[in-house]
C-alpha positions as CSV (number, residue, x, y, z in Angstrom):
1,X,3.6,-71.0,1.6
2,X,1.3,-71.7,4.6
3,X,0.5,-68.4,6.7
4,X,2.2,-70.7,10.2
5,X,5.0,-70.8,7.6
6,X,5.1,-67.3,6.6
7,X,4.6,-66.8,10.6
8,X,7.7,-68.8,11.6
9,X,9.9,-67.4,9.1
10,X,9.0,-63.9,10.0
11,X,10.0,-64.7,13.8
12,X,13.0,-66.4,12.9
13,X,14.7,-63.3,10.9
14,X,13.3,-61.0,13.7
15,X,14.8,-63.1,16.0
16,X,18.4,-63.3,14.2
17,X,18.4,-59.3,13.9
18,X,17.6,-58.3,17.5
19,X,20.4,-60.8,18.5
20,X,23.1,-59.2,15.7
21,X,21.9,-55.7,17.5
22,X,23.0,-57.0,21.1
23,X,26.3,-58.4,20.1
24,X,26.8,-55.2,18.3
25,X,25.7,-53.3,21.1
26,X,26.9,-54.8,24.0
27,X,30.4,-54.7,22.6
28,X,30.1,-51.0,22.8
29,X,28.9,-50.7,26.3
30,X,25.7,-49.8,25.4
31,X,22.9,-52.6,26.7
32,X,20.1,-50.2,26.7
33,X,20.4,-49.9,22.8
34,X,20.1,-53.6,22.7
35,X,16.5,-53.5,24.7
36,X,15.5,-50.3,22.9
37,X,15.8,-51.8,19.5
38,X,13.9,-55.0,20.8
39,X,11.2,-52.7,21.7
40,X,11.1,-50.9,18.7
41,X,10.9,-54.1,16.8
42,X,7.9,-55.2,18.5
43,X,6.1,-52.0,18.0
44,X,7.1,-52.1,14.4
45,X,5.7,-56.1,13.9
46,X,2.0,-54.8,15.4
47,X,0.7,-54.2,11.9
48,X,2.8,-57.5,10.9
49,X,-0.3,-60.3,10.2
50,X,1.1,-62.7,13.0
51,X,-0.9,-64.9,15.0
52,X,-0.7,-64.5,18.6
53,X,1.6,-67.6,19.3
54,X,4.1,-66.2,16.7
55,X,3.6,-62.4,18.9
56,X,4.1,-64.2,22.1
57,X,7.6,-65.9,20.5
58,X,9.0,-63.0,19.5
59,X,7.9,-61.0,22.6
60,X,9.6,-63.7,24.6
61,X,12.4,-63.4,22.7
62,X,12.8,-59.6,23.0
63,X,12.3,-59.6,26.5
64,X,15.2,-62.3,27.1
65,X,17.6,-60.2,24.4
66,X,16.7,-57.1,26.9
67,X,17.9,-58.9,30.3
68,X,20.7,-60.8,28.4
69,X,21.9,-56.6,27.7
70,X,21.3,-56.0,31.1
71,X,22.8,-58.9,33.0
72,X,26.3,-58.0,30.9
73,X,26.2,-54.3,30.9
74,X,28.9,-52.0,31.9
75,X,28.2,-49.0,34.2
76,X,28.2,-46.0,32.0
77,X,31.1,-44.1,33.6
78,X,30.5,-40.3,35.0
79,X,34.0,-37.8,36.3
80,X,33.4,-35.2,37.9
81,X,36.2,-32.2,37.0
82,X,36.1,-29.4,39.6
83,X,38.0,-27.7,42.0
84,X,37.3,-27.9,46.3
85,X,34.1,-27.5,45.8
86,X,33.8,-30.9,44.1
87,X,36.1,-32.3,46.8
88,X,34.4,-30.9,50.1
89,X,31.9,-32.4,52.1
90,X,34.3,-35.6,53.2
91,X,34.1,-39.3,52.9
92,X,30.7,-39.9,51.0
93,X,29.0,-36.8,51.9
94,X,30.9,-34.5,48.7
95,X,28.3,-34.3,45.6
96,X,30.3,-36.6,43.5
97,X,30.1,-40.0,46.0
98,X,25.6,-38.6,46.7
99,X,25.5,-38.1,42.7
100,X,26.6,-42.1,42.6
101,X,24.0,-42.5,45.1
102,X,21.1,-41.0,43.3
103,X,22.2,-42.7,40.0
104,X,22.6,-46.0,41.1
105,X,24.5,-49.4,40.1
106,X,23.8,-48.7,36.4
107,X,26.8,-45.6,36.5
108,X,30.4,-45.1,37.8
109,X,31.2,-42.2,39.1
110,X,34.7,-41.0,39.6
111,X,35.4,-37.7,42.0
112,X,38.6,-35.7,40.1
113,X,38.3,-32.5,41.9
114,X,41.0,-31.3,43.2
115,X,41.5,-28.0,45.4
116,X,42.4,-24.4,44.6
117,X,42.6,-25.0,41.0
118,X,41.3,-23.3,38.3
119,X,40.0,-23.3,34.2
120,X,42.7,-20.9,33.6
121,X,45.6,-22.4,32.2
122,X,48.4,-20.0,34.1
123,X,45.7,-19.4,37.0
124,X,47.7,-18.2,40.3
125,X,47.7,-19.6,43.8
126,X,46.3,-17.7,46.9
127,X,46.1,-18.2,50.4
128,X,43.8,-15.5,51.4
129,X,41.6,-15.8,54.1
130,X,38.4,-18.0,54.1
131,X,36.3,-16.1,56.4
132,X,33.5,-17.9,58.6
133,X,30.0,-17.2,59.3
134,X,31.4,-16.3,62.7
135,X,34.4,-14.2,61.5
136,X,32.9,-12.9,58.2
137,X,33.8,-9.5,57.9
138,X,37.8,-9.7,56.8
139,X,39.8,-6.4,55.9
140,X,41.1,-6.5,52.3
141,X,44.5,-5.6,54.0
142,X,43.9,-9.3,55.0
143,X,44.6,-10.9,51.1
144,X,47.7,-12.1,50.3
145,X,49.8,-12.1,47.5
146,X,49.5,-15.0,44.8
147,X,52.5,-16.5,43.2
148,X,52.6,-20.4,41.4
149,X,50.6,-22.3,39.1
150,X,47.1,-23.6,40.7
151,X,45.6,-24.6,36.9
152,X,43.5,-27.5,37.0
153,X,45.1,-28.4,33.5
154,X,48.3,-29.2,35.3
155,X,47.2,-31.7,37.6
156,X,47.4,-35.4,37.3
157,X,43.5,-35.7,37.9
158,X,43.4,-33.8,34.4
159,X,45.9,-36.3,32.8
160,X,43.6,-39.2,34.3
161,X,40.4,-37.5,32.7
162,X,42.2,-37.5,29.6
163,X,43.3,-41.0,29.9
164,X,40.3,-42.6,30.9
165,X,36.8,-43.4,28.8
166,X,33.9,-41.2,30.3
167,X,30.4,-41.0,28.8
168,X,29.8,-38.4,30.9
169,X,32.4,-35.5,32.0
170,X,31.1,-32.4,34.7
171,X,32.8,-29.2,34.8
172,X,32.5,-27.2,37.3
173,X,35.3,-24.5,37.6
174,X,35.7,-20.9,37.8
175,X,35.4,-20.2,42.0
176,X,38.9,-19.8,42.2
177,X,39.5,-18.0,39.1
178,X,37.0,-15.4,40.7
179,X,39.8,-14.8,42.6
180,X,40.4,-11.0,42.6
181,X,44.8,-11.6,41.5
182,X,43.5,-14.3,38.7
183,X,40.0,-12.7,37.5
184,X,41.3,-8.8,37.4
185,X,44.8,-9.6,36.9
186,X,47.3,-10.5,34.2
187,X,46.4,-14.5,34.0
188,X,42.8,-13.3,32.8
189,X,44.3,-11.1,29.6
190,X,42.3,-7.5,28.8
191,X,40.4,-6.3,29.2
192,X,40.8,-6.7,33.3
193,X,37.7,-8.7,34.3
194,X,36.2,-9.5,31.4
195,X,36.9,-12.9,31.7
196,X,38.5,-13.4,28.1
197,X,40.9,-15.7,29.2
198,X,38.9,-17.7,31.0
199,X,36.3,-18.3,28.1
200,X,39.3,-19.2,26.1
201,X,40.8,-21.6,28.2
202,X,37.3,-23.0,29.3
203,X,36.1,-23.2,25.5
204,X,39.4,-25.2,25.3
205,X,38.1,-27.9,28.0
206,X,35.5,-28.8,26.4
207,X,36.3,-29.1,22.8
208,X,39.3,-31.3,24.4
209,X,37.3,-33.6,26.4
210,X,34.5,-33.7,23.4
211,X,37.2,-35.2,21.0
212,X,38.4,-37.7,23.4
213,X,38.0,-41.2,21.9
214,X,34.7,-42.6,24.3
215,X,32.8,-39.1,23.0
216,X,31.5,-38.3,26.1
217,X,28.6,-35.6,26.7
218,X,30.5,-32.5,28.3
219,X,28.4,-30.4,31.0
220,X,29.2,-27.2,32.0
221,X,28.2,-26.9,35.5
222,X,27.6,-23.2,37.0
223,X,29.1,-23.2,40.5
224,X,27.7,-22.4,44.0
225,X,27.0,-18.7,44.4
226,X,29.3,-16.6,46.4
227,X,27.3,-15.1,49.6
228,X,28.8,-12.7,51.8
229,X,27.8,-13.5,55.3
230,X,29.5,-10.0,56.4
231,X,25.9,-8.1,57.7
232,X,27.4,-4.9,57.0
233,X,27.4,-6.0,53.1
234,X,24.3,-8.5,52.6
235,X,24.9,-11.4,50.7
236,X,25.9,-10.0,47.5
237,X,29.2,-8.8,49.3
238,X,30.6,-5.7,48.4
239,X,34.0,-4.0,47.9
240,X,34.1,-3.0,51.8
241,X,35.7,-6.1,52.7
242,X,37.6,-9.0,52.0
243,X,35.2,-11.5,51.0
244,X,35.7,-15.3,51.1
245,X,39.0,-16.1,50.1
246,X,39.1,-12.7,48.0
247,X,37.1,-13.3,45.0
248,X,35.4,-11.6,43.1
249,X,31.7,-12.4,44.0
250,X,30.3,-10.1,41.2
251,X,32.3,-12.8,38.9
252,X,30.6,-15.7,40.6
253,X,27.1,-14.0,41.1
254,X,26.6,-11.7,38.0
255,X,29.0,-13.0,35.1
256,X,29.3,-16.9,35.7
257,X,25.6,-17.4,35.2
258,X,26.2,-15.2,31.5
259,X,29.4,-16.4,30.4
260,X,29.6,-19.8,31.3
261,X,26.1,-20.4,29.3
262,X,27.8,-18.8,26.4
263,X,30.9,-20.5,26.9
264,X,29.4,-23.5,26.8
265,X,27.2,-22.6,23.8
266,X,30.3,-21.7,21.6
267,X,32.4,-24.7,22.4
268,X,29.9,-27.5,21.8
269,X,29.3,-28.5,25.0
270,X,26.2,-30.3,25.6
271,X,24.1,-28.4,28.2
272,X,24.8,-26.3,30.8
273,X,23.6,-27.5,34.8
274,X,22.4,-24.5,37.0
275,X,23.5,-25.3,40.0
276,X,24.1,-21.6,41.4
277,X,19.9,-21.4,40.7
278,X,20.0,-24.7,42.7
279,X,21.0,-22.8,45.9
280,X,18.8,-19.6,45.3
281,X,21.6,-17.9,44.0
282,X,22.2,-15.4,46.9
283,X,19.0,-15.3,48.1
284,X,19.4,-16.7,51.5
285,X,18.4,-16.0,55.4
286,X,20.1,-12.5,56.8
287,X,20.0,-11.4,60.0
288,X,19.6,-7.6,60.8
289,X,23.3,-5.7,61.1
290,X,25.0,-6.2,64.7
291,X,22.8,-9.6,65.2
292,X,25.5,-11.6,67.6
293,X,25.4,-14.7,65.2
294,X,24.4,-18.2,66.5
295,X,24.2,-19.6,63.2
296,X,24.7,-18.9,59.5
297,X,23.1,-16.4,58.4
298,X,22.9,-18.7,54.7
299,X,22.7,-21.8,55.9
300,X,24.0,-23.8,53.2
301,X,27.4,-22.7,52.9
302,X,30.1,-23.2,55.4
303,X,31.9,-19.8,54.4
304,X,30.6,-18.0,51.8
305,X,31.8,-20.9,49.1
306,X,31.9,-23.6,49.9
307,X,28.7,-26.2,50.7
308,X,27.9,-28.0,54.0
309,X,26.9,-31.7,53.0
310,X,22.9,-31.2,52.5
311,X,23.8,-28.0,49.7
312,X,26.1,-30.5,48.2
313,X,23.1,-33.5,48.3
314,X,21.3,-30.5,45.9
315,X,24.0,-30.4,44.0
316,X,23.9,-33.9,42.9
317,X,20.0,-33.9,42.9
318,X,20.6,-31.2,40.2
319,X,23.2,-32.5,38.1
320,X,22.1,-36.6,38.8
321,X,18.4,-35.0,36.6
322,X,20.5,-33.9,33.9
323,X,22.6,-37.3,33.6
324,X,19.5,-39.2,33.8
325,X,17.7,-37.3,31.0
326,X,20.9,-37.0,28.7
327,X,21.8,-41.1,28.7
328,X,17.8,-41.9,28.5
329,X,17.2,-39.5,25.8
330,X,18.2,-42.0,23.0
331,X,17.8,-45.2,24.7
332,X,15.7,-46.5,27.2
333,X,16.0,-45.8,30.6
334,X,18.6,-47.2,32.8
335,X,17.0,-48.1,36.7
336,X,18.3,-45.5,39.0
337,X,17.9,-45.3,42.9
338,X,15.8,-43.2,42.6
339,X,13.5,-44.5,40.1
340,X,13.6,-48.0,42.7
């Protein structure tokens, strides 16, 4: 055969397998596999003996199998799973709706926090006080007593998680299980505070949402620190006082940031996202005892837990990283706002 023979022929069955691979891949929701595999194609035909209008066909052809992908793709779909945390901030200002911001038109994501509830399965309700940077110091005579069932697991947001086809799921839970009735008290098993029940039931979570059908990659994410803004305590709180909503900030603070990673290690999950590190942990601005306060004394937190609108932007700056790097890792990048 002729070598402009050999050359067409070669392009031809290039051509027919990078076309199979973005039928096969677009049907799965996955254009960037399509473009990826074009690429790699190319880079794999450089020590083919081609002549240059045979490298320009096929490059033209690759190119136009990559935007074909793209002009049909579907949005690769992110839920967020937490508690009021994941909820707070209002209309477009809570980390979920900025994390669709930073991400782009090329992901979905989908806001199922819902408030006061927690990983444990048989977590309890409380309606202790929340405390203010202007009213921080509470008395513990101030908690009150929990009663119900406040576990996230028996909400319908759970049911829609488990319903739905994620490629990406967030976890961030565990505030209110830092509560001092749920973390030190019978929901939490024994020993008291040692969090066995809630590394059971979290471990749970994940190896639930891991098996669901769209395999999705399953974060754990650690949540905002607990800061005292009581002066008399500091911000690592103390047992003096009632702290925000009466948890347990040494559970938030000093065990989340262990446990969690281990969690999270055991169960399969696929990396863990440092938010509390996010926030400087409770490193924040203090102001000497007795200062009458004009401000807050940590300026990203509202009362003690939960974040005003530019912490939760961080938030989503620090999870919206991890998203990027985990759904580029294998194929090429999807365009994010950011990257714009």
């Amino acid at each position: 055969m002729l070598a402009s023979e050999i050359d067409a022929t070669a392009v031809i069955i290039i051509i027919i397998i990078i076309i199979i691979i973005v039928i096969i891949t677009i049907s799965v929701h996955h254009w960037p596999l399509s473009a990826y595999c074009a690429y790699l194609t190319l880079q794999t035909t450089t020590t083919m003996p081609l002549t240059t209008i045979a490298r320009r066909t096929l490059l033209l052809a690759a190119v136009t199998v990559g935007c074909v992908g793209a002009s049909g793709a579907t949005p690769i779909e992110v839920t967020c799973v937490g508690d009021s945390i994941t909820v707070a901030g209002g209309p477009d200002a809570d980390y979920p709706a900025q994390l669709a911001t930073m991400l782009g038109p090329g992901f979905n994501v989908t806001n199922r926090g819902v408030s006061g509830r927690t990983m444990m399965i048989n977590g309890l309700c409380a309606a202790s006080p929340a405390g203010s940077w202007r009213h921080p110091c509470l008395s513990v005579s101030d908690a009150q007593p929990c009663s119900g069932n406040c576990s996230y697991w028996a909400t319908p947001e759970f049911q829609e998680t488990l319903a739905s086809s994620p490629d990406v799921i967030t976890i961030m839970l565990g505030t209110n299980d830092a509560k001092f009735c749920n973390w030190y008290g019978s929901p939490n098993g024994a020993p008291a505070g040692a969090g066995t029940t809630f590394a059971s039931d979290y471990a749970k979570m994940i190896k639930l949402f891991k098996a669901m059908p769209s395999q999705p990659k399953v974060f754990v994410v650690l949540p905002p620190p607990g800061i005292s803004q009581c002066s008399e305590t500091g911000p690592a709180g103390n047992a003096s006082v009632c702290l925000a909503y009466n948890m347990s900030f040494h559970a938030i603070n000093e065990m989340y940031p262990v446990l969690q990673r281990q969690i999270a290690k055991d169960a399969g999950a696929d990396g863990v996202i440092d938010v509390w590190s996010a926030l400087n942990g409770t490193t924040c601005t203090t102001l000497p005892p007795g200062t009458d306060l004009e401000q807050p004394p940590c300026p990203h937190t509202m009362d003690g837990i939960h974040p005003y609108p530019d912490a939760a932007g961080a938030i989503a700056a620090t999870i919206a990283k991890t998203i990027t790097s985990a759904t580029t890792t294998t194929f090429l990048s999807v365009p994010t706002a950011a990257s714009r």
